[in-house]
C-alpha positions in Angstrom: -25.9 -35.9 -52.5 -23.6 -38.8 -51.3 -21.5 -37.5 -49.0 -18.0 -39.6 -47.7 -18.2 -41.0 -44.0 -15.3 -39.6 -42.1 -14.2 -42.3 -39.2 -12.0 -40.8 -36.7 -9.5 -43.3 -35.2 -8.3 -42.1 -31.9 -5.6 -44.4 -29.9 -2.4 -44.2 -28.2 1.1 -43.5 -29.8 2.6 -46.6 -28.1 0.4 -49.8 -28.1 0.7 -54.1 -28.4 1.0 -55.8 -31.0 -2.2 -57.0 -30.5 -3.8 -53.2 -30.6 -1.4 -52.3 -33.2 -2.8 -55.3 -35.9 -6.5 -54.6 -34.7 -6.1 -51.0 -35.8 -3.9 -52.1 -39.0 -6.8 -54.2 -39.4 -9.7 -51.7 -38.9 -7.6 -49.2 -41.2 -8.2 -51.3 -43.8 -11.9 -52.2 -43.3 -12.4 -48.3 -43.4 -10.7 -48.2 -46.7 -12.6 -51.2 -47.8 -15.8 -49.0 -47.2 -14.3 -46.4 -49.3 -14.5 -44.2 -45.9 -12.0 -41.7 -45.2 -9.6 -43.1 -42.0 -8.6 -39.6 -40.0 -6.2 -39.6 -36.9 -4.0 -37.8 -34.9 -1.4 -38.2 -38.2 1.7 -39.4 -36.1 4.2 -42.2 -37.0 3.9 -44.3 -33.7 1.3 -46.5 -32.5 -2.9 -46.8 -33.4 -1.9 -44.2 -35.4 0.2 -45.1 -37.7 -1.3 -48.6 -38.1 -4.6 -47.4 -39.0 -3.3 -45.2 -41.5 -0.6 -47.9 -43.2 -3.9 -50.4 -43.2 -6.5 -47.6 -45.1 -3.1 -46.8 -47.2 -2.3 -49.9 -48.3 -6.1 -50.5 -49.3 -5.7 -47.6 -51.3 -8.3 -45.3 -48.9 -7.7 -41.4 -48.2 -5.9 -40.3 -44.9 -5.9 -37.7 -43.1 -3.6 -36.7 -40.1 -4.3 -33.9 -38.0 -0.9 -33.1 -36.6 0.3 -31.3 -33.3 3.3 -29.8 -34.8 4.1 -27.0 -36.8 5.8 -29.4 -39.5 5.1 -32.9 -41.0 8.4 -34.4 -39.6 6.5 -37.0 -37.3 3.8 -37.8 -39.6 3.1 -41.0 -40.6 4.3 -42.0 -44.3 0.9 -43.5 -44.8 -1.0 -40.0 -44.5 -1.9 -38.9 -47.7 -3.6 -35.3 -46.4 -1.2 -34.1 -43.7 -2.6 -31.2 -41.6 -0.3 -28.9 -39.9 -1.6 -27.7 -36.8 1.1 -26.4 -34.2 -1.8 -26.8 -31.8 -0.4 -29.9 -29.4 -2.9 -31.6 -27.9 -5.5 -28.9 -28.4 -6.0 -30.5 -32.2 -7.6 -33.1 -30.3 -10.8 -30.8 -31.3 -10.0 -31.1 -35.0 -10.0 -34.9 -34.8 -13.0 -35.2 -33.0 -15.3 -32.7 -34.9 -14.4 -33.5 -37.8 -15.2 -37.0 -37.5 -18.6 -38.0 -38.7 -17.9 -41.1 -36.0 -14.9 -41.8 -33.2 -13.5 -45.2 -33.0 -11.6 -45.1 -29.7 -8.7 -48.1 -29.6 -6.4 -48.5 -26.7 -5.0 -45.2 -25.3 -4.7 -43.5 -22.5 -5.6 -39.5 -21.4 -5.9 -38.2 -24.8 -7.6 -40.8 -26.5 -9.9 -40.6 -23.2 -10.1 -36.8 -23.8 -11.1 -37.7 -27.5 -14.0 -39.8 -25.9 -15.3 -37.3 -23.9 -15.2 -35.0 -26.3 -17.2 -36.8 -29.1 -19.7 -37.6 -26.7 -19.8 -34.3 -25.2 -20.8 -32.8 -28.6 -23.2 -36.0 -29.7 -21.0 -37.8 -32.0 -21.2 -41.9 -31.7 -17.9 -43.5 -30.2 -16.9 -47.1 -30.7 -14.8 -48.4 -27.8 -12.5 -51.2 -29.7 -9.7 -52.5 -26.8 -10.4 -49.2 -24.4 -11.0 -50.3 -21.4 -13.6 -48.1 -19.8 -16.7 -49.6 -18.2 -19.8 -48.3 -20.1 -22.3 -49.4 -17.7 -21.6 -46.6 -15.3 -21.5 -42.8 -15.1 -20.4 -40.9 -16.8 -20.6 -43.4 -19.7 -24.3 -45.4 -19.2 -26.2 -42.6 -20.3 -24.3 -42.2 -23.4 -24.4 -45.8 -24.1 -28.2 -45.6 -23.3 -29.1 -42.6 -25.7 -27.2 -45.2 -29.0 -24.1 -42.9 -28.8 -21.7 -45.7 -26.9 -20.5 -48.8 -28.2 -17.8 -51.5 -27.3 -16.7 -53.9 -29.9 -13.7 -56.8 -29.5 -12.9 -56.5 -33.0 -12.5 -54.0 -36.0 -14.8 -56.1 -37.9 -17.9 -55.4 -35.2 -16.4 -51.8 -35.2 -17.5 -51.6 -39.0 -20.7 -52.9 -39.0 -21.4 -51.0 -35.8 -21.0 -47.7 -37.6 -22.9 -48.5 -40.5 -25.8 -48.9 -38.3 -25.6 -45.6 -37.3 -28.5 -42.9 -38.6 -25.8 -40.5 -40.4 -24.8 -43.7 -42.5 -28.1 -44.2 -43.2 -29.2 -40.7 -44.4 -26.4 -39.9 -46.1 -26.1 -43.0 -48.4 -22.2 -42.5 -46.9 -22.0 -46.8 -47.8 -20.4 -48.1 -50.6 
C-alpha cells in the first residue's frame, strides 16, 4: 500500500526574510512531492510560510496548534488541530512526522530536534545553526539520522533518500 510521507517543518514564529522565503520555498517543494507539510499551525514565521507555499501548490496542511481555538492559525492550514496543549504539542509534531525538517528557530524548534532524534526519526537542519560534528549531535549524524542542507531544494532530495521513502513507495 502507498502510504503519504508526512514532513514535519519545525521553525521559529519570528524569522528573516531570508528563512521565511526558504521555508515558503520548501512548503512548496513538499507539495510538489504530493507530501503532506505539518507544522506547529501558527500564523507567524517558518510556520506560516511553509504552509502558504504547500497551500498555494495545492498540498494538504496540517497545523498542530497550542491553543484551545484556531484564532492564531495560519489561513493556509487546511487540517487545523486544536490542542490546548502549549508547547507540550511539540510531541504531536514530532511523532507524527514520518521526517523533521528543522529551519531557523530557537528552544522549541531545538526541543523538536531533540525530540525526533531522541525517538529515531531523521532531522534535516536547513538554516539551524547547530554544529553536527559534536556531541550530542555526531552520533546522530553518524547513525544517517542528521542532516544539514543550505537550501529547501537539498532538503527534498535529502529526504527522499531516506529508507521510509523507499519502502513505502511514499514518492510521487
Amino acid at each position: 500500500m502507498k502510504r503519504t510521507m508526512v514532513v514535519g517543518v519545525m521553525g521559529g514564529g519570528s524569522v528573516g526574510r531570508k528563512d521565511a522565503d526558504d521555508a515558503y520555498r520548501l512548503g512548496r517543494l513538499i507539495a510538489e512531492n504530493r507530501w503532506i507539510l505539518l507544522n506547529g499551525g501558527r500564523n507567524a514565521g517558518i510556520m506560516a510560510a511553509s504552509a502558504k507555499g504547500a497551500s498555494e501548490a495545492g498540498g494538504v496542511t496540517v497545523g498542530i496548534l497550542p491553543d484551545a481555538d484556531a484564532t492564531h492559525a495560519s489561513p493556509h492550514i487546511r487540517i487545523p488541530i486544536i490542542t490546548g496543549l502549549g508547547n507540550a504539542r511539540n510531541a504531536i509534531n514530532v511523532l507524527s512526522s514520518h521526517v523533521v525538517v528543522a529551519c531557523a528557530g530557537g528552544a522549541g524548534t531545538l526541543s523538536e530536534i531533540a525530540l525526533a532524534l531522541k525517538v529515531g526519526k531523521p532531522v534535516v537542519l536547513m538554516n539551524f545553526d547547530a554544529n553536527i560534528e559534536e556531541p550530542p549531535f555526531a552520533g546522530h549524524r553518524q547513525k544517517g539520522r542528521l542532516f544539514r542542507v543550505e537550501t529547501p531544494d537539498a532538503a527534498v532530495e535529502t529526504i527522499k533518500g531516506f529508507p521510509y521513502v523507499r519502502q513505502t513507495g511514499a514518492l510521487p
